[in-house]
C-alpha positions in Angstrom: 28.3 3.4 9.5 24.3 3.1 10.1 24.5 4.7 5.9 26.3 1.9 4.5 24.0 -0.8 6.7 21.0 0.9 4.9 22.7 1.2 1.8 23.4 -2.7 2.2 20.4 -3.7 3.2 18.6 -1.6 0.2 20.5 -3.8 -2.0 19.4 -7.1 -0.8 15.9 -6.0 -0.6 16.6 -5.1 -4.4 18.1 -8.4 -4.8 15.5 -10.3 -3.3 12.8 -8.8 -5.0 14.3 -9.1 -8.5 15.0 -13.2 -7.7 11.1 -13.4 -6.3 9.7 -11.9 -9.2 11.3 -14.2 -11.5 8.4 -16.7 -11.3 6.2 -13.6 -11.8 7.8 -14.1 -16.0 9.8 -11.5 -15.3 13.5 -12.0 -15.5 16.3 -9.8 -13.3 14.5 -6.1 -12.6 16.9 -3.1 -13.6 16.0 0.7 -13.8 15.9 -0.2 -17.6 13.2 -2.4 -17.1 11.1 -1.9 -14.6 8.4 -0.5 -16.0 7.9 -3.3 -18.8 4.9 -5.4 -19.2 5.0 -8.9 -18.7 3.4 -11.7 -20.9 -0.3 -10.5 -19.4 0.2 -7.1 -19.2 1.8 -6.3 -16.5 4.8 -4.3 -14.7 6.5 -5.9 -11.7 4.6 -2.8 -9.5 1.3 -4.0 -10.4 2.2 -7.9 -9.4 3.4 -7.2 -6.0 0.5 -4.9 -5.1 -1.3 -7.5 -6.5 0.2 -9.7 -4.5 -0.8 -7.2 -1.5 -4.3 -6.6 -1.8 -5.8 -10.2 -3.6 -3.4 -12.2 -2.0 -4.1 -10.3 1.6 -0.3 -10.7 1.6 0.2 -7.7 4.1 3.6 -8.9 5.4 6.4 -6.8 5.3 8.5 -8.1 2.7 5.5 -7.2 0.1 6.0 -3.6 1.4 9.7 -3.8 1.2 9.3 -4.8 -2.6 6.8 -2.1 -3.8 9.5 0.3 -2.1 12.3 -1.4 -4.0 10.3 -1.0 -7.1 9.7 2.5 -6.8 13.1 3.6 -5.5 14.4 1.1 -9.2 11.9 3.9 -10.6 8.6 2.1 -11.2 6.1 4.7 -12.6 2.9 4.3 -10.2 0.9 5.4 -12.7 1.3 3.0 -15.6 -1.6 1.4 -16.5 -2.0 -2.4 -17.4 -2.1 -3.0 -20.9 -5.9 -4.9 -20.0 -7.2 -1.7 -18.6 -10.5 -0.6 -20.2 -11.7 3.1 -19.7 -15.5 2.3 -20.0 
């Protein structure tokens, strides 16, 4: 029983971080495209840690999302498509 709450729960937190990063310009977030780069370069990962550490967002829900995201399969090493190696 306490499995399927989780696995239930895992899908709303899924849910609601695909419908809040719609106003990010990204559309619904599958495993197909998670890692894709938005109109300014980039992936849904890098706007919710964004969101985290300029925002000073530290609530729980911006946790919940970056774990979404990487359990959807977002690569933690993908750089923006701005980043310079100077």
């Amino acid at each position: 029983m306490k499995k399927i709450i989780r696995n239930i729960s895992l899908v709303f937190m899924l849910l609601a971080c695909s419908t809040i990063l719609l106003s990010g310009g990204f559309e619904e977030i599958t495993t197909d495209n998670v890692n894709n780069f938005d109109k300014e370069g980039y992936t849904p990962l890098m706007r919710v840690i964004n969101q985290y550490y300029y925002d000073h967002n530290d609530g729980p829900e911006v946790l919940q999302k970056i774990e979404s995201l990487l359990l959807l399969g977002a690569d933690p090493n993908i750089r923006s498509k701005n980043y310079r190696n100077d």
